[in-house]
Every structure is written in structure tokens, then in C-alpha cells.
N, C-alpha and C positions, 0 to 999 in steps of 0.2 A: 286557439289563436295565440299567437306567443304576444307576450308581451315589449312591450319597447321600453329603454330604459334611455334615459335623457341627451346619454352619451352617442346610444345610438341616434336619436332624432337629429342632436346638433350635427353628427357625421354627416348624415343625409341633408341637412340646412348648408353646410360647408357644400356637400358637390353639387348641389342645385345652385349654388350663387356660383359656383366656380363654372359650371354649364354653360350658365346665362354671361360670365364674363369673355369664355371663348367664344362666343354665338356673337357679342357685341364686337369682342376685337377683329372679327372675319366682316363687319359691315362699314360700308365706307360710305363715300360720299361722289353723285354724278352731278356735277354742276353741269347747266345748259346756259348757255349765251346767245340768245333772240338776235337775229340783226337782220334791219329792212322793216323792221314796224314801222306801217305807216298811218298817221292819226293819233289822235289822246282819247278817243272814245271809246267807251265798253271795255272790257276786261280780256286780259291776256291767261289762256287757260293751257292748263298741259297734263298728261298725263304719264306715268311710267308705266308703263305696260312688261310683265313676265311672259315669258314661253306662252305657259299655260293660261293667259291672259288672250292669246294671238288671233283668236275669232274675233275680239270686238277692236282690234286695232285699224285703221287710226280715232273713229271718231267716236266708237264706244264708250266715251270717256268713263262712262259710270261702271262698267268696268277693269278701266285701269286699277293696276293694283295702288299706286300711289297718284294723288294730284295736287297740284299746285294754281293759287290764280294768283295775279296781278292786275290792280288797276292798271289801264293803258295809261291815264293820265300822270304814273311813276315814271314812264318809258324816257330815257335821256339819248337824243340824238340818234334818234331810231332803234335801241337796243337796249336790253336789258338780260338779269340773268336771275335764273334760280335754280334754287339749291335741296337734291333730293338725298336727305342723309339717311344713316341706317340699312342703307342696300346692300344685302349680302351678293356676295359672286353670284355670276349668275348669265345668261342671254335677256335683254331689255332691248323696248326700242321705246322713243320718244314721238308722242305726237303732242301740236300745238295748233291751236289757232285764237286769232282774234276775234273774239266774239262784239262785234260793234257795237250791234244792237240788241245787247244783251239779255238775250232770250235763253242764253246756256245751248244751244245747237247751230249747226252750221247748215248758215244761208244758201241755197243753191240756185242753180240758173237751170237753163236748159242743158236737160240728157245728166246732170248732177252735178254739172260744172261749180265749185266754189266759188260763191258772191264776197267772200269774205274771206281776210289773211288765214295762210296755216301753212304748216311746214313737219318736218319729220327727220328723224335721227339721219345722218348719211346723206342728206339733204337731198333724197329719192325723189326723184318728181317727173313719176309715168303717163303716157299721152292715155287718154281718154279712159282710165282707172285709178281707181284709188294706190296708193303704196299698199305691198304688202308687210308683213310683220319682216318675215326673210331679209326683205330689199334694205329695210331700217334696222335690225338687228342687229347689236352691240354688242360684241364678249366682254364681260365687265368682271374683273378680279379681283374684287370686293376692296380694293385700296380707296383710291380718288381721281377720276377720271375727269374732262372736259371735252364737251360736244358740244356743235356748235353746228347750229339749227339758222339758214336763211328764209325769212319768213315769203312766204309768194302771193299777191292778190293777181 
């Protein structure tokens, strides 16, 4: 086994910070902007969903790769926004909904109809199916983008 000598280590300390500095400068930031919440109750939930994310999209949330929540009672004049930093380039789609009565999943009616606000990137809103990941799917070039998500009950 050879040995390392300090000069080597720190070279190797230099390109792993220099790595991780290119890796940080390719991730940006997808701000979403909520509008049509209706209510102060229960919490406002969202998830960022990757590609490879795309089977549990939209209401898999515990699969989303990133999530975000909001108290409802923050919400100003029906809308609010948050902010998903660190996201490198990439295809994303956003799901959301208002968890009222905040039990962390969504409320259904008959045949799977949504009892409770939600919405999705593209502002996709298919007759008697969920969105697909496709229909919601963002190209995101790892800068700083804004999407803007009308929520539905």
C-alpha cells in the first residue's frame, strides 16, 4: 500500500471541496406560489417530486424527494409561497394539497374524488384521474424558476 503524504491528502481535501462547490453552483431554487387556498385550517403540504420519484406522484408525498409544509393559518389572501432550494437541473413536478383536517393524507369522496384542496405543477386537472408525473413535469435548469400552482377543492 503506498503511502500518502500530506500534500497528497490536502490535494485530494482541495478537489473534494472544489466538487462539492460545482455540484452546489448547478442547484438553484423552484419557488411555488399557492393561489385559491381556501380556509386557515390544517396545513398546506407539498412535495417535489424527481423522475425517478414518478410512481408515488401526486399524493405519495412520503416519497417525494423534497417537502415542504405550511401552516394554513400563514396563508395571506388566499396564497402563499414556498421555496425548494438546492435543486439541481433536472425534470420535477410539484404536488400540493391542503390537509384540513390534518391527518397528513387526502380526504376522498366517492370513486376517489378529493374532499380536500390540491393542486400540481402545470396546473394539470384531469376528469376522473389523478395527474400524471408527465402531465405536471417541469424542465428545470438548475438556476431559479417560479411555478405557480392554482389550488382546486
Amino acid at each position: 500500500m503506498k503511502k500518502r503524504t500530506p500534500l497528497s491528502i490536502l490535494a485530494l481535501a482541495v478537489a473534494a471541496v472544489s466538487v462539492a462547490a460545482v455540484a452546489a453552483a448547478q442547484a438553484g431554487r423552484i419557488s411555488v406560489t399557492l393561489t385559491q387556498i381556501e380556509g386557515d385550517e390544517g396545513t398546506i403540504l407539498c412535495g417535489l417530486f424527481r423522475q425517478s420519484d414518478a410512481d408515488g406522484f401526486p399524493m405519495g408525498r412520503s416519497s417525494a424527494w423534497k417537502r415542504l409544509d405550511r401552516p394554513a393559518s400563514a396563508v395571506r389572501d388566499g396564497r402563499t409561497t414556498l421555496t425548494f432550494d438546492e435543486v439541481p437541473a433536472g425534470r420535477y413536478a410539484v404536488s400540493c394539497m391542503h390537509d384540513e383536517d390534518g391527518n397528513g393524507e387526502m380526504r376522498t369522496g366517492a370513486f376517489g374524488i378529493p374532499k380536500e384542496g390540491w393542486g400540481v405543477s402545470r396546473n394539470v386537472s384531469p376528469t376522473m384521474r389523478a395527474p400524471r408525473f408527465e402531465e405536471a413535469v417541469v424542465d428545470f435548469d438548475g438556476s431559479q424558476t417560479s411555478l405557480r400552482i392554482r389550488m382546486q377543492y
